[in-house]
PABA-602353 format. One record per residue: x, y, z negated of N, C-alpha, C, CB in turn; residue in three letters. Coordinates in steps of 0.02 Angstrom, whole numbers, padded with zeros to 5 digits, always signed. Glycine has a CB too. Layout:
N
XYZXYZXYZXYZALA/...
***
This chain:
221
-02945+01061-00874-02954+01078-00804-02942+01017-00761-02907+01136-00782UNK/-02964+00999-00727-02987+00943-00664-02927+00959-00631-03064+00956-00611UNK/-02891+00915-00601-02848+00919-00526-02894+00904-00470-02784+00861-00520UNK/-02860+00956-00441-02892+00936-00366-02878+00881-00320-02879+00984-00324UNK/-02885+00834-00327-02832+00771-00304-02855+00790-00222-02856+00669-00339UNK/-02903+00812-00216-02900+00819-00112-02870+00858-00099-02961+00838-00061UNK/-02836+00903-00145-02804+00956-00110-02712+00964-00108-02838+01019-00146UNK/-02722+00911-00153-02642+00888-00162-02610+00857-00079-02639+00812-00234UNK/-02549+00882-00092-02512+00867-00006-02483+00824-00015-02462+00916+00035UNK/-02498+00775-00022-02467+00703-00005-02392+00686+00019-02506+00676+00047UNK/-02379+00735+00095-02313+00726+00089-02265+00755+00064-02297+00721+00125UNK/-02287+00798+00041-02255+00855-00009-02231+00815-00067-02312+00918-00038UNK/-02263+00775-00104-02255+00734-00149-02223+00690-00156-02287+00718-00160UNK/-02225+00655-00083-02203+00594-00061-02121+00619-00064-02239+00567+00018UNK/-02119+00659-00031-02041+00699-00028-02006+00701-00079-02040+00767-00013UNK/-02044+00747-00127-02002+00761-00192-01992+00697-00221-02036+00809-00247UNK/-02035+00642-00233-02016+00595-00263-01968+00559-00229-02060+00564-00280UNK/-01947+00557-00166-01883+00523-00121-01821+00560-00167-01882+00552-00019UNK/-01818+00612-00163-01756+00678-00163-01739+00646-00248-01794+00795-00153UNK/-01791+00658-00281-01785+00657-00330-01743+00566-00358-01856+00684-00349UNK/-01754+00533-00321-01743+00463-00307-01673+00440-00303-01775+00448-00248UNK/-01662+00499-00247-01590+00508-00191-01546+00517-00275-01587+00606-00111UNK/-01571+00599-00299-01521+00619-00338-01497+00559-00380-01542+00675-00379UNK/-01553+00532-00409-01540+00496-00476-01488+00427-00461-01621+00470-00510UNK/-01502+00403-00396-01448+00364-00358-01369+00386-00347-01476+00358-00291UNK/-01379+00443-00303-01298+00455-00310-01261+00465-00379-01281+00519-00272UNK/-01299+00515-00448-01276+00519-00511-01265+00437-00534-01330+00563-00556UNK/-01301+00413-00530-01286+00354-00542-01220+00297-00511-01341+00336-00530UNK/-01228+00314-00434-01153+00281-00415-01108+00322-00414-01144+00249-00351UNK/-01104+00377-00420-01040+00408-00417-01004+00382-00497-01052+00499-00405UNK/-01050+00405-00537-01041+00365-00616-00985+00302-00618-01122+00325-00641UNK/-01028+00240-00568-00997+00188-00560-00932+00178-00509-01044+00151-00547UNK/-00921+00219-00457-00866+00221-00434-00826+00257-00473-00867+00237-00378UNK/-00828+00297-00523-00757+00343-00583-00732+00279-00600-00785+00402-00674UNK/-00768+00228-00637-00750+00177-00663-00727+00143-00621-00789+00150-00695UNK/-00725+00120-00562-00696+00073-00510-00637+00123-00497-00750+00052-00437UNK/-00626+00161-00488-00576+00217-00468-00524+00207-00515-00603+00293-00472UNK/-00534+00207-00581-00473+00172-00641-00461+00109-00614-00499+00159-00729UNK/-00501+00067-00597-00468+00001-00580-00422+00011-00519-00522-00057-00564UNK/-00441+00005-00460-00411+00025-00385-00338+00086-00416-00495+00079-00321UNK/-00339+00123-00456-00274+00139-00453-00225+00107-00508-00271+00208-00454UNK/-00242+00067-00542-00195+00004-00573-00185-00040-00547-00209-00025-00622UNK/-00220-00054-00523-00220-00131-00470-00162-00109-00416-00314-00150-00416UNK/-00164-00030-00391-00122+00007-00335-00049-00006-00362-00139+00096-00327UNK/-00040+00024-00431+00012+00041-00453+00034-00036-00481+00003+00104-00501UNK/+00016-00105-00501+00033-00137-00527+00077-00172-00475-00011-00159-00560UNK/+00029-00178-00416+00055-00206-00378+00109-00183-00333+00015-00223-00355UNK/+00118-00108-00314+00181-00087-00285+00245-00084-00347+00165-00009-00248UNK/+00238-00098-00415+00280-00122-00466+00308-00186-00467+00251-00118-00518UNK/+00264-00230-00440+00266-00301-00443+00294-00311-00369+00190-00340-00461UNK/+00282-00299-00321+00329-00300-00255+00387-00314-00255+00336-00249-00224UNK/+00425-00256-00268+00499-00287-00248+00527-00332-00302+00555-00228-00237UNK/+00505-00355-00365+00530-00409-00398+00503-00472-00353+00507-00409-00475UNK/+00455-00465-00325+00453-00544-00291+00476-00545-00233+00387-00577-00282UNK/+00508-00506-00212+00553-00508-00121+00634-00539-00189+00569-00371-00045UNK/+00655-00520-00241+00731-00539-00258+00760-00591-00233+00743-00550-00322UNK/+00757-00619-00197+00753-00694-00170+00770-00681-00110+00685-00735-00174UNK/+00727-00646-00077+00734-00638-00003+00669-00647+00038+00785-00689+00023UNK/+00651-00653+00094+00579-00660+00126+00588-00763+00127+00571-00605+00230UNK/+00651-00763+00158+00659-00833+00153+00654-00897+00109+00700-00833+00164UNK/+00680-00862+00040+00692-00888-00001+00659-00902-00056+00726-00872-00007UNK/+00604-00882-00052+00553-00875-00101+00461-00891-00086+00566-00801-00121UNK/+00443-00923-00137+00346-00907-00110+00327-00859-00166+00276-00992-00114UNK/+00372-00816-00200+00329-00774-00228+00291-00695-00227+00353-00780-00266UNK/+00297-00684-00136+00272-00631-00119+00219-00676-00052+00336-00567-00100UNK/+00211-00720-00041+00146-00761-00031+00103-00768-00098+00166-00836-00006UNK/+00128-00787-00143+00091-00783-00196+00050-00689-00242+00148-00826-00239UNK/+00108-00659-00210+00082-00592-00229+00020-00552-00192+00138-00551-00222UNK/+00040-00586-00125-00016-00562-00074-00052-00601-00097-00011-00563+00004UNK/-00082-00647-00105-00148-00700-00122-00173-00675-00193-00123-00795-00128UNK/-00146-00634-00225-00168-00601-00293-00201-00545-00278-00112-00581-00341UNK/-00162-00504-00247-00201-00432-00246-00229-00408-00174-00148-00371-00271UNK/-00226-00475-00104-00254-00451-00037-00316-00489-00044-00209-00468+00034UNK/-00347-00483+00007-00406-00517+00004-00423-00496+00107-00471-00477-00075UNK/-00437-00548+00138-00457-00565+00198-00519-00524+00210-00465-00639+00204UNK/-00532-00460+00227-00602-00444+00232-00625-00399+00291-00620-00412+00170UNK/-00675-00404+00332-00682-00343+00366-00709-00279+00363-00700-00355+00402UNK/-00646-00256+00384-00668-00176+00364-00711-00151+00426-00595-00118+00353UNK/-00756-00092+00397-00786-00056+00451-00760-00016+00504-00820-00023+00428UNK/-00764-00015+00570-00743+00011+00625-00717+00082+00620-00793+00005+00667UNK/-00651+00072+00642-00598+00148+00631-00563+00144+00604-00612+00205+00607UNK/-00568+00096+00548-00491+00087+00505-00450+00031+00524-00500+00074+00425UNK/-00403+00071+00528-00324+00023+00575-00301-00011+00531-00248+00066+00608UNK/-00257-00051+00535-00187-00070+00464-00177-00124+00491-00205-00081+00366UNK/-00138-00157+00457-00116-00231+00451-00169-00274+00405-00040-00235+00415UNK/-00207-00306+00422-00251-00371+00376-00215-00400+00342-00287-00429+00412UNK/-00218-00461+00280-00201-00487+00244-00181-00543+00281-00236-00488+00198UNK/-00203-00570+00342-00187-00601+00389-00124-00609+00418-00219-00585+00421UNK/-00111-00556+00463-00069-00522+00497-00007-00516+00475-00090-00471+00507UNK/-00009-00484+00395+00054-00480+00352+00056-00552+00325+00052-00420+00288UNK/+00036-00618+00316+00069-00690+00301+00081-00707+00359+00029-00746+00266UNK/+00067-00692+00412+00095-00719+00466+00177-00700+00494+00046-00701+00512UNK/+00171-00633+00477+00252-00593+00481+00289-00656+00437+00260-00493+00429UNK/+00270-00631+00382+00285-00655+00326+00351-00737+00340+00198-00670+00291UNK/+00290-00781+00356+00303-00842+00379+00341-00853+00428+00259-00867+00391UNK/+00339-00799+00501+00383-00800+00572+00482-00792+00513+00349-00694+00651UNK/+00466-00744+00492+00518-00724+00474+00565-00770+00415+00498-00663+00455UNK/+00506-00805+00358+00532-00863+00329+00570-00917+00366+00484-00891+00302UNK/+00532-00945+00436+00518-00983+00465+00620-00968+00528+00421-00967+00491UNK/+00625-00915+00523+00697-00889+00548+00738-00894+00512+00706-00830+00565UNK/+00732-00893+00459+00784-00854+00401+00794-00822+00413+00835-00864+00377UNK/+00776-00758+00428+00785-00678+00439+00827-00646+00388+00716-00639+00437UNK/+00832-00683+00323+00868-00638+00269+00907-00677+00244+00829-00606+00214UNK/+00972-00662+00279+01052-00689+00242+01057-00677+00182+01118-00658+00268UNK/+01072-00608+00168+01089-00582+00108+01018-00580+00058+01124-00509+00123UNK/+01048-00577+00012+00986-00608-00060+00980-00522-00095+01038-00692-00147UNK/+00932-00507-00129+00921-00439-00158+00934-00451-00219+00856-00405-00149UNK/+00970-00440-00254+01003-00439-00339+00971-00417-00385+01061-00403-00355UNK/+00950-00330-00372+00905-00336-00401+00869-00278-00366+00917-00339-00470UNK/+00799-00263-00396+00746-00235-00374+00703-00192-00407+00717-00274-00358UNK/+00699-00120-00396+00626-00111-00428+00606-00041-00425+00622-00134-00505UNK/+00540-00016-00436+00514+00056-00393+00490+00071-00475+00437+00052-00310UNK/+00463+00139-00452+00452+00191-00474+00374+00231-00431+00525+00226-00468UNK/+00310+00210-00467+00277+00252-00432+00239+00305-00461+00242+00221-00396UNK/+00210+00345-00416+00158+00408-00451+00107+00375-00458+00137+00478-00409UNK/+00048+00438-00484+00001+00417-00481-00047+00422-00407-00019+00443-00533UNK/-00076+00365-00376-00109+00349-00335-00173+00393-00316-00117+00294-00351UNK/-00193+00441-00272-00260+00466-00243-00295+00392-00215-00247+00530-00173UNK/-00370+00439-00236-00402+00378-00208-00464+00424-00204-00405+00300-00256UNK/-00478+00433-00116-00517+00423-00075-00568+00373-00045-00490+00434-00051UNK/-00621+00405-00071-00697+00348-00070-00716+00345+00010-00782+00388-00122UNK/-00714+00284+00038-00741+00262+00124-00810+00280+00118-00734+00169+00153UNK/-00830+00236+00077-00898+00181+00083-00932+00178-00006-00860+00078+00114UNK/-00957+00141-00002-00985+00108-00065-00934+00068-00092-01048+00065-00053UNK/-00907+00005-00035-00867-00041-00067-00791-00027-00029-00902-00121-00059UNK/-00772+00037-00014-00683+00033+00004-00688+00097-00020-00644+00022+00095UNK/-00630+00104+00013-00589+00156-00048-00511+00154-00035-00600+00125-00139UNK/-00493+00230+00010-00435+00249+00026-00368+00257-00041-00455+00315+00062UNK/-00301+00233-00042-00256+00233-00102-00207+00271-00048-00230+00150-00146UNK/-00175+00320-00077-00125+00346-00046-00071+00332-00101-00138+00421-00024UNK/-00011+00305-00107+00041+00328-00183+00102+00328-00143+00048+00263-00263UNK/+00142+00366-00191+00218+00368-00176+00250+00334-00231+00248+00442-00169UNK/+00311+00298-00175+00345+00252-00238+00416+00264-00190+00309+00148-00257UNK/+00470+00267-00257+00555+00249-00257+00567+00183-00244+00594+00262-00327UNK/+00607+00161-00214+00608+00088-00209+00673+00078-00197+00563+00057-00157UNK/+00719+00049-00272+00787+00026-00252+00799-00026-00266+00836+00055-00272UNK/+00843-00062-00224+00864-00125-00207+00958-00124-00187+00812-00148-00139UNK/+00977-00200-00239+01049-00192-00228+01032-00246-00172+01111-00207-00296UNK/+01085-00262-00140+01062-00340-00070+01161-00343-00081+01009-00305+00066UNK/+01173-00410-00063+01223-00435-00040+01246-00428+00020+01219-00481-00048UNK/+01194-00443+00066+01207-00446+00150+01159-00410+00173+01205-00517+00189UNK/+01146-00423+00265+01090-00400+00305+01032-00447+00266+01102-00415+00396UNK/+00969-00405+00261+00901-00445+00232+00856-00393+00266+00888-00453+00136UNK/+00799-00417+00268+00750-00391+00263+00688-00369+00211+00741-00415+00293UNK/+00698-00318+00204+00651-00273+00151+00559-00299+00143+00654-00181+00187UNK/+00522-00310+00130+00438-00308+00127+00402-00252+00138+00412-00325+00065UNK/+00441-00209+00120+00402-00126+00106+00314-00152+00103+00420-00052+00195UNK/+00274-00182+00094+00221-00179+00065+00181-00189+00155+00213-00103+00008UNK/+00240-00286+00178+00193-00282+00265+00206-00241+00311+00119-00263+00266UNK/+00248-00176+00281+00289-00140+00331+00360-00185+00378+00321-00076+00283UNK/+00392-00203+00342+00435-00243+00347+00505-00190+00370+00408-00301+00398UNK/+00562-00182+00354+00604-00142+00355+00687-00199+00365+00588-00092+00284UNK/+00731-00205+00423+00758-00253+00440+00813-00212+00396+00761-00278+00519UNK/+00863-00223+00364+00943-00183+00358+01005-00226+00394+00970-00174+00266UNK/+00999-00226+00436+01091-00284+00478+01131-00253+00443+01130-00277+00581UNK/+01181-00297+00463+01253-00280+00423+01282-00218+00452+01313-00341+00430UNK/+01285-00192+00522+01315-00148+00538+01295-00083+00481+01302-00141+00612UNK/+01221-00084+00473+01197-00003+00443+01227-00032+00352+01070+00022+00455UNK/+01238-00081+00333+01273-00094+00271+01319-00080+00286+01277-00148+00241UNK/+01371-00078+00316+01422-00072+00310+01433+00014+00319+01450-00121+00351UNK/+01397+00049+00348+01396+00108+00359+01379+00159+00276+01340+00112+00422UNK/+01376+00096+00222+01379+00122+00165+01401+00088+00101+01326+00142+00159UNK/+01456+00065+00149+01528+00057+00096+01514-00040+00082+01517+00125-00010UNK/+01448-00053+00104+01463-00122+00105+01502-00192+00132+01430-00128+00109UNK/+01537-00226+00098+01594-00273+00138+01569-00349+00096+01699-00243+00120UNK/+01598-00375+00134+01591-00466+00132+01602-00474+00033+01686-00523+00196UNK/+01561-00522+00014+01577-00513-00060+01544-00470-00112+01636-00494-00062UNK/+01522-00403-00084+01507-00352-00144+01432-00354-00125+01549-00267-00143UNK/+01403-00301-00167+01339-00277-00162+01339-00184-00141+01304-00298-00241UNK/+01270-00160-00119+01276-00135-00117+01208-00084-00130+01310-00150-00085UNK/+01181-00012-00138+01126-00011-00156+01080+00023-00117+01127+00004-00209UNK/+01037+00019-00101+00962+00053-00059+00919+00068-00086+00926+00021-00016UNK/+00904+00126-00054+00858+00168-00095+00791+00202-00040+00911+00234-00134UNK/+00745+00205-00076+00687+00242-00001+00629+00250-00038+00663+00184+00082UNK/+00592+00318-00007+00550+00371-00052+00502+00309-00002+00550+00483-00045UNK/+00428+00276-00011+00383+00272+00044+00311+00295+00013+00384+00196+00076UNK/+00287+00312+00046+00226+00330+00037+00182+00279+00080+00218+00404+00055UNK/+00142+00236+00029+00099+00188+00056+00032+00215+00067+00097+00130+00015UNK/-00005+00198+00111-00090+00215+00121-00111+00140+00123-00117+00265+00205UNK/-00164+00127+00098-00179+00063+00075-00236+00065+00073-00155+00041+00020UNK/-00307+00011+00117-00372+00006+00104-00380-00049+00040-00408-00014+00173UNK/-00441-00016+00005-00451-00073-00054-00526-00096-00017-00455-00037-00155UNK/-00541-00157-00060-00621-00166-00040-00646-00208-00102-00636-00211+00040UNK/-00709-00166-00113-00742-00221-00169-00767-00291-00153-00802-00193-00200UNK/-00723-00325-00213-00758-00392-00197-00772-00431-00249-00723-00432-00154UNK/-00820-00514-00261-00824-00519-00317-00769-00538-00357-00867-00548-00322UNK/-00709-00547-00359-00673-00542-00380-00621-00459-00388-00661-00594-00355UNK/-00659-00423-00401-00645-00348-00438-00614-00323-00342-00558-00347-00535UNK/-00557-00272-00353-00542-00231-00299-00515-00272-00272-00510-00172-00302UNK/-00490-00271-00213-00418-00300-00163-00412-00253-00106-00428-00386-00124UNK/-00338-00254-00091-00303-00240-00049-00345-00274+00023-00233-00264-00070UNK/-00395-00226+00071-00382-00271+00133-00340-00242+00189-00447-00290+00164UNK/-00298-00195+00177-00262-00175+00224-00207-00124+00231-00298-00165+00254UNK/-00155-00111+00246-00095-00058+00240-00116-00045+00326+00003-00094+00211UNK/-00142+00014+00287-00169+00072+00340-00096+00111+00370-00228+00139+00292UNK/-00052+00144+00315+00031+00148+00336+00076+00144+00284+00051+00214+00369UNK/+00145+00156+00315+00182+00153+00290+00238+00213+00319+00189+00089+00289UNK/+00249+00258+00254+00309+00315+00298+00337+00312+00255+00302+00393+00325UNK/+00424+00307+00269+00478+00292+00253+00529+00314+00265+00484+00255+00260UNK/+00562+00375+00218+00622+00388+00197+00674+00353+00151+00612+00433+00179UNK/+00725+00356+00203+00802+00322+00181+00827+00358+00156+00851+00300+00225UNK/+00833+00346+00069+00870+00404+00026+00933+00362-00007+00813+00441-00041UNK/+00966+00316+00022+01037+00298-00004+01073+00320+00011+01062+00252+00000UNK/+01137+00329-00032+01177+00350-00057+01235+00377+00022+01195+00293-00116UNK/+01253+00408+00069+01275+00414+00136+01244+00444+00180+01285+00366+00159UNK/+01161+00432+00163+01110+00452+00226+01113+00543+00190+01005+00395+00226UNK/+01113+00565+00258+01081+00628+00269+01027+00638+00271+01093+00652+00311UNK/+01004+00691+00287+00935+00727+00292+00906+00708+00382+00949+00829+00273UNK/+00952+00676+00424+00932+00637+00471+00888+00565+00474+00981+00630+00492UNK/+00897+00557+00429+00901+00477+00393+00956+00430+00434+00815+00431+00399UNK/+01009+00444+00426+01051+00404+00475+01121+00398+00428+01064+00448+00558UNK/+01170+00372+00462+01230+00386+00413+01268+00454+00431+01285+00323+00416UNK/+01315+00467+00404+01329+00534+00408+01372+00547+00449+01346+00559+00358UNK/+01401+00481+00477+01459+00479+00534+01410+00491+00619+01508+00380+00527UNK/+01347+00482+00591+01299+00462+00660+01255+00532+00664+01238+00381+00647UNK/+01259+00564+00607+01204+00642+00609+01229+00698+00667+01210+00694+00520UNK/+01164+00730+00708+01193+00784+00744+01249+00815+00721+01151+00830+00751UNK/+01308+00846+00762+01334+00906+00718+01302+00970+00735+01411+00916+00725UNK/+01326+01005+00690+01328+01103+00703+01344+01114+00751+01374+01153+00667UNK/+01310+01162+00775+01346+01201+00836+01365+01275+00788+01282+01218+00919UNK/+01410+01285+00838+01460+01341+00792+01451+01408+00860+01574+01303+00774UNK/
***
């Protein structure tokens, strides 16, 4: 039997073969973002692991959380609407604060605990990381924390409000939940931005205020 080729609808055709086009495209990148999705949440988790061992030093005292940021950030622009801190922005803290000596006391020792990381697709090439991580730290004196560009100050007064004195150590502890933009680049994922940072103080004194316990509302009776 003959086709009618004049009677065929052209855009009818034209259509299905788009759609049909579309599908085979998204099956196809969604495919390839599962696989980028394993990377972006190791890369998440390696690096909020690797954090507070390179603050042990202090912000002052060390280039090995300049060196950490230059591993896993990357300078990039993101598309309009997403806030955070740039890779920029956080070496510049970074440096004001080196550049002070902001951190007397030295961190002894260091180290988190995280979940596993969600990851929320932007775009083609970003990609939302939400994770929760433990993060304890012994410190000597007043220092300043990294929290991941958040930056978290501790003075001596709020040390001392938990048993810390001249000489000893003492220990800190805090649940944070990081939100973190990744972006593809040719050098695999990177960090271009800490979208936030929320932060609970879970050492050893603090209440459910986050404060010390001498400083929490009381009861009314």
């Amino acid at each position: 039997m003959k086709i009618r080729w004049k009677r065929i609808n052209w855009g009818v055709l034209f259509a299905l073969v788009l759609i049909a086009g579309l599908v085979i495209y998204l099956i196809v990148d969604n495919a390839k973002f599962k696989q980028s999705k394993s990377e972006i949440m190791e890369t998440a988790e390696r690096y909020l692991q690797e954090q507070p061992l390179a603050e042990k030093e202090g912000l002052g005292g060390s280039d090995a959380l300049e060196e950490l940021l230059n591993q896993y950030w990357a300078e990039i622009k993101l598309p309009g609407g997403i806030n955070g801190q740039g890779k920029g922005a956080v070496l510049d803290k970074l440096k004001v604060l080196k550049e002070q000596e902001a951190t007397a006391g030295r961190i002894v020792e260091a180290q988190s605990l995280t979940q596993r990381p969600t990851v929320l697709r932007n775009s083609p090439w970003t990609a939302q990381v939400t994770v929760d991580v433990i993060e304890t730290y012994e410190v000597d004196g007043p220092c300043v924390l990294f929290m991941s560009g958040g930056f978290t100050a501790v003075p001596g007064g709020e040390l001392k409000s938990y048993g810390w004195e001249e000489g000893k150590t003492v220990k800190l502890k805090y649940q944070n939940e990081y939100t973190l933009e990744f972006a593809k680049t040719g050098d695999g994922w990177k960090i271009a931005s800490l979208v936030d940072c929320r932060s609970i103080n879970m050492t050893e004194g603090i209440n459910p205020y986050g404060v010390p316990a001498e400083e929490a509302p009381g009861e009314e009776g």
